[in-house]
N, C-alpha and C positions, 0 to 999 in steps of 0.2 A: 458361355458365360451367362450366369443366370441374370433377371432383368435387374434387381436389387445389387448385386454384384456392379453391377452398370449404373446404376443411381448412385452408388458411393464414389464412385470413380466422379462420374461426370459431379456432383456435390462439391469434392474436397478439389477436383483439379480445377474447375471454375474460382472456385475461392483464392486459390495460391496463382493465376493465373493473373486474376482481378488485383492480388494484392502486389505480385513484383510490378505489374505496370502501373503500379500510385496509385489506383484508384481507393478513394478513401471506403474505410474497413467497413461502416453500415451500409456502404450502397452493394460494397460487394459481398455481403453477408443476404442480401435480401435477393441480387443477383441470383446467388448461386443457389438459392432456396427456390425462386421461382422458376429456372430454369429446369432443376430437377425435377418441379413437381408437374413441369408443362410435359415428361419425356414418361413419367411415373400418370400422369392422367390424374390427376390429384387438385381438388377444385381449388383454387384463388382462396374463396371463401377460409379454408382450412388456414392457410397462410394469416388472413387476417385478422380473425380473431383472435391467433396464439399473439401475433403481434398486440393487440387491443390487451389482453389477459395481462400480459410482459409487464404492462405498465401500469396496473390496477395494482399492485402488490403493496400495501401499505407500506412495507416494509422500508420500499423504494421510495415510498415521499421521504423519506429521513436526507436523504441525497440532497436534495437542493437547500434542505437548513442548514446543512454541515458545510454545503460549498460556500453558503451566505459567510456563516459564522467566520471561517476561515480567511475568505476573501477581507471582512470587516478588520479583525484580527493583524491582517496583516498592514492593511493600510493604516492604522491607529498604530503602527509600529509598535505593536507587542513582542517583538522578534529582538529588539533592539534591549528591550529593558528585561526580558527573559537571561539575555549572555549580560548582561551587568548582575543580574542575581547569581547565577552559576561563574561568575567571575569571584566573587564574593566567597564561595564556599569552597572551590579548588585553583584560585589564580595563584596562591603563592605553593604549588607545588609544580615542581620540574615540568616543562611543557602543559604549564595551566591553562593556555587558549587553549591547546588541541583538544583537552579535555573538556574544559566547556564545549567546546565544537561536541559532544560526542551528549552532555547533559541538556545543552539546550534542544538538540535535534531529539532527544527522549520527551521531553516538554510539548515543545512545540507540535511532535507528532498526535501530540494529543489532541493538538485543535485542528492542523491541519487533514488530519489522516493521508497523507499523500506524500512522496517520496521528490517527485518533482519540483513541487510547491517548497519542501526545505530544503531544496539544494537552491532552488531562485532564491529565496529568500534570505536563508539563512548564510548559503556559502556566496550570495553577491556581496557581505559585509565581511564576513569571516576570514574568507581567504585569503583577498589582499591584506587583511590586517596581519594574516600571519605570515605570510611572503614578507610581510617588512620588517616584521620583527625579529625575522630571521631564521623562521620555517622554509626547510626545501618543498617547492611546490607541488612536486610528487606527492609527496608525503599530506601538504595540507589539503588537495583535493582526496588521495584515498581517507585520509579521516572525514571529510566532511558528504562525502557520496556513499561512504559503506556504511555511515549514522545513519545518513537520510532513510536506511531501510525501516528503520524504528518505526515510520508513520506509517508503514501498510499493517504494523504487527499493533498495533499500541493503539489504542480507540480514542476515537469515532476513526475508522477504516472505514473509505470507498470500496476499496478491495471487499470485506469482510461481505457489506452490503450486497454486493454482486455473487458473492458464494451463496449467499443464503436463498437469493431468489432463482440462481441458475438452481441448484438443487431441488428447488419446487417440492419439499418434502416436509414442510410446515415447520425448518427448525426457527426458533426465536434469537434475532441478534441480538439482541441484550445479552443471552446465553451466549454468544459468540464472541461478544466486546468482552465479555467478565475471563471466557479464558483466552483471552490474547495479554493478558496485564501482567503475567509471571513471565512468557515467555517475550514478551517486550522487553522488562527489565532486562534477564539473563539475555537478552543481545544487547543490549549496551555495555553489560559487564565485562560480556564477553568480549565487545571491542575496546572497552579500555584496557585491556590486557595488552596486545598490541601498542596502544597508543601511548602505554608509560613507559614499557622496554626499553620502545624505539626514542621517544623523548629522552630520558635519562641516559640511552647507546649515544646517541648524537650530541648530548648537552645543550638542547633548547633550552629559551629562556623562563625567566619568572612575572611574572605579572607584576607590576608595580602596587604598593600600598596604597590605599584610599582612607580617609579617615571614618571614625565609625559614625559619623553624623553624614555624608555620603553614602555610607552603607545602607544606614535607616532609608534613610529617601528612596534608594533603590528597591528596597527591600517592601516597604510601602506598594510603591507602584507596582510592581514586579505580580504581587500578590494578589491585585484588586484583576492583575488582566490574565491571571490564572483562575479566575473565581469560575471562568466561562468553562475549564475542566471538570473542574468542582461539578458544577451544574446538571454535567454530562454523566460521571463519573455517580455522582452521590444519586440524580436521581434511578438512575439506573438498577445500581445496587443497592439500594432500601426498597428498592419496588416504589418507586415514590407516581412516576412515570415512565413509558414506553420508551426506546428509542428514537423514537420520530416524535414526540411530546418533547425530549430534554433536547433533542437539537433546534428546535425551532424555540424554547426556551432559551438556551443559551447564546443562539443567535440575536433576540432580543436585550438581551443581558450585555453582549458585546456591543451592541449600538447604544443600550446607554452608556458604558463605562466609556469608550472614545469619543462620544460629541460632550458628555457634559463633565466627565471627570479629567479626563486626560486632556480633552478641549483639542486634539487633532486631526477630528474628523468632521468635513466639510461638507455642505448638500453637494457640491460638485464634487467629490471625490467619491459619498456615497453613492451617484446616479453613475458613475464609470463603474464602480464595483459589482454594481446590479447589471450593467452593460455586460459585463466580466463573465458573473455568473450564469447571465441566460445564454451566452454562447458554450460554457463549459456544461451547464445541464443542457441544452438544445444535444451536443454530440451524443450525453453520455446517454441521453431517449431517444437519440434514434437507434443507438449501437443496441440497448436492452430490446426494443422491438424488433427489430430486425436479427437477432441474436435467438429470439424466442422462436421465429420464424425458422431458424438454422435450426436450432434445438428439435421443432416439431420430426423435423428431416431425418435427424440422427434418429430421433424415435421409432418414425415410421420403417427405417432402413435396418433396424436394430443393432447400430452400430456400436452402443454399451455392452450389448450381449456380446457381440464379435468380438470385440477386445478384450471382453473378460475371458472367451473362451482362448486367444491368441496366450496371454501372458499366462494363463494358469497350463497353457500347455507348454509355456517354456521352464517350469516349476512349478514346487506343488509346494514349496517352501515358503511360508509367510512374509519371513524378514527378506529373504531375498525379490520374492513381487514387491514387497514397499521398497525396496533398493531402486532396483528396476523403474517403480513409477517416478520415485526422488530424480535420477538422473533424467529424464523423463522431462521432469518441472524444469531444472536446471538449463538442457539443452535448450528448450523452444523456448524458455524463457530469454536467453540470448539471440534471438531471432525475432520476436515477436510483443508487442506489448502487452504488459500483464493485464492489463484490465478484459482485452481481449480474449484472452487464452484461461481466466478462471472462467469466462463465459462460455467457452468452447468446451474447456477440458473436464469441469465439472459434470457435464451432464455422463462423461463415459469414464471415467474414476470415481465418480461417488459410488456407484454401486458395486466396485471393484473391490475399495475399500471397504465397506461395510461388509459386504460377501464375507471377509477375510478376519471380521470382529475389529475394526478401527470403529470408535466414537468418532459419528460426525462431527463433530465441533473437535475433535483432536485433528481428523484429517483437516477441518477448515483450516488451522492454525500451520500444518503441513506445508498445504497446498499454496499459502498467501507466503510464508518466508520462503518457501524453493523457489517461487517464481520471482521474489523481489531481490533474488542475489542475480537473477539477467538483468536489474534495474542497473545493475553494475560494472557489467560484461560486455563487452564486444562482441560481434558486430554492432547490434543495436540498443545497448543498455542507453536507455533515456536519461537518468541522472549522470553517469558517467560523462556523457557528449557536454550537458548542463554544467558540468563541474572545471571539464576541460577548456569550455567556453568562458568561463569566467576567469579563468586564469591564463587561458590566450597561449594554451599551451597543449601539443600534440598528443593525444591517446598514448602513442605508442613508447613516448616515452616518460609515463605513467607508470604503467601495468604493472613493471616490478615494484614500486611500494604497495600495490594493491594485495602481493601477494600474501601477505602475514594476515590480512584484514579478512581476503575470502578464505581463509582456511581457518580461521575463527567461529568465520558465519558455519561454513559449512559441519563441521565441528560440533558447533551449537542445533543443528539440524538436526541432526544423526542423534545425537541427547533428545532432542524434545520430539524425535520419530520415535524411540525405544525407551521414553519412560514419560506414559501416557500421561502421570498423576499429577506433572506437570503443565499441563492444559486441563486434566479433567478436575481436581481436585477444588479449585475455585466454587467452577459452578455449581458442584456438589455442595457444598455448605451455603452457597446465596442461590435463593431461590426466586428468582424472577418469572 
């Protein structure tokens, strides 16, 4: 066995060794990088500046405004006056919360970009509201866990953030936020398909009346704590500013509108939030430096080459290798968290994909929904656990309402895998 042959082994079986014993994923990313590289004779030095590089990437300051924004956002309880507005435009048809459940989580992932954050958020209110009003619980968690995927596809995406710099191949997130904005909608459309069937199958209820002077006031506020989208959104696509420009904009934007418009945000709730945030950025820099460090490893070992030469020898067929990589996503996405594994899996699929004529920024869009339907999955789907937690209710007797919802997603996959114009078509006419 040749020595590199033995660098790959010793690389990946340290990492999976470090990961089933708990050891948390940056230590064991950096572990198994230096371990390798003590057996490969490969100087320290090399490890630490790919780590140092990781985290210079402009792109990657946009991350701690977006986690601000969000954090802020949430605590001004904008989540709360977002489902009063989407109350407003489909409560009085047939199962109108679920459906809000399905609009506000398209909203909201807007500001959040994060799938966990709106299952905490949005399904701690949601769910019990619809458990009382006479949603079976099944049913209210798969609507409110298979939305939640909206905010890895639907910008400002952490996820997206992390594809761009794991690929190291100069593309611009702005170009990546602008085509995730069709294939965001079309998964929410796609799951309210589902979610009216079944509502009208079972005769859930209707939302009760409000008068339209309750409407205005909703409608008002609703608006002014959407402006922080706007922000994101508008300057992006006018080329106004960067992506790291509009998040740290909008982040400021949302500190005014909750301490002095909304009036419920407090220096002490502000100083927990920033407590919040530096623990949430403190992981998400050590996992990209040490990630960059694993990356170096795949490089050196030429482990993108290896696997493009393994799957092109299992085919020569295009649709069938994007099949292949799709299940691929789907699997270790059930096993593993996404944030991790676009970090891992990019560096030996991006050039897989391109080889084979896929637009980067189509595969990015790929690559971010296959992996956010494991956010849903067993063993280790994160919002799923999230979802069943708040409803104090067993996985297992979940899964079958989940079924109509991931065969939706999946569905909607396999469309936005074989009809590119769909993610590419955006960025093509906005030029950022």
């Amino acid at each position: 066995m040749s020595q590199e042959a033995i660098g790959i082994i010793l690389l990946f079986g340290t990492l999976i060794f470090l990961m089933i014993i708990r050891f948390p994923i940056a230590f064991s990313l950096g572990l198994a990088s230096i371990i390798t590289a003590v057996y490969l004779d490969i100087p320290f030095f090399n490890l630490y500046q790919k780590m140092a590089v990781g985290l210079k990437s402009f792109t990657f300051m946009s991350v701690p405004f977006f986690i601000m924004m969000a954090q802020i956002m949430t605590d001004g309880h904008i989540t709360e006056r977002l489902m009063r507005l989407c109350d407003i435009i489909v409560g009085r048809i047939r199962g109108g919360t679920a459906i809000v459940n399905v609009l506000v989580s398209m909203l909201f992932g807007g500001i959040s970009g994060s799938s966990s954050a709106d299952v905490s958020s949005i399904g701690a209110m949601i769910i019990p509201a619809m458990i009382d009003e006479g949603y079976d619980p099944g049913y209210s968690i798969a609507v409110t866990v298979t939305s939640s995927v909206q905010g890895v596809i639907i910008p400002p995406s952490q996820n997206m953030i992390f594809y761009v710099v794991a690929a190291s191949s100069g593309l611009s997130i702005s170009k990546l936020f602008i085509a995730g904005y069709i294939p965001g909608i079309l998964l929410g459309i796609s799951l309210l398909i589902p979610t009216v069937v079944i509502a009208y199958r079972r005769k859930y209820p209707i939302s009760e009346k409000r008068s339209w002077r309750e409407n205005l006031k909703v409608i008002r506020e609703a608006l002014l704590g959407l402006g922080a989208i706007i922000v994101v959104i508008g300057g992006i696509v006018f080329g106004i500013c960067s992506a790291t420009e509009a998040a740290g904009i909008a982040a400021i934007y949302a500190l005014v509108i909750t301490f002095f418009v909304y009036r419920n945000m407090t220096i002490k709730k502000f100083l927990n939030g920033i407590s919040n945030c530096l623990r949430s950025l403190a992981t998400v820099m050590a996992i990209i430096a040490t990630s960059s460090a694993f990356c170096y490893m795949l490089s050196y070992l030429k482990v993108p080459q290896r696997l493009t030469t393994l799957l092109t020898s299992l085919t020569s067929n295009k649709s069938i290798l994007m099949l292949l990589i799709i299940a691929l996503l789907i699997i270790l996405g059930c096993f593993m968290d996404m944030g991790i594994l676009i970090i891992l899996l990019t560096p030996m699929l991006y050039p897989i994909a391109t080889s084979i004529g896929y637009d980067p920024y189509h595969f990015g869009i790929i690559l971010v929904l296959g992996l956010g339907i494991g956010l849903c999955t067993p063993p280790v789907g994160t919002s799923l656990f999230l979802g069943c937690s708040i409803a104090n209710v067993p996985i297992e007797k979940v899964i079958k309402d989940f079924i109509p919802f991931y065969a939706a997603m999946v569905i909607l996959l396999l469309v936005i895998t074989f009809c590119p114009v769909l993610s590419t078509w955006l960025p093509s006419i906005i030029k950022v």
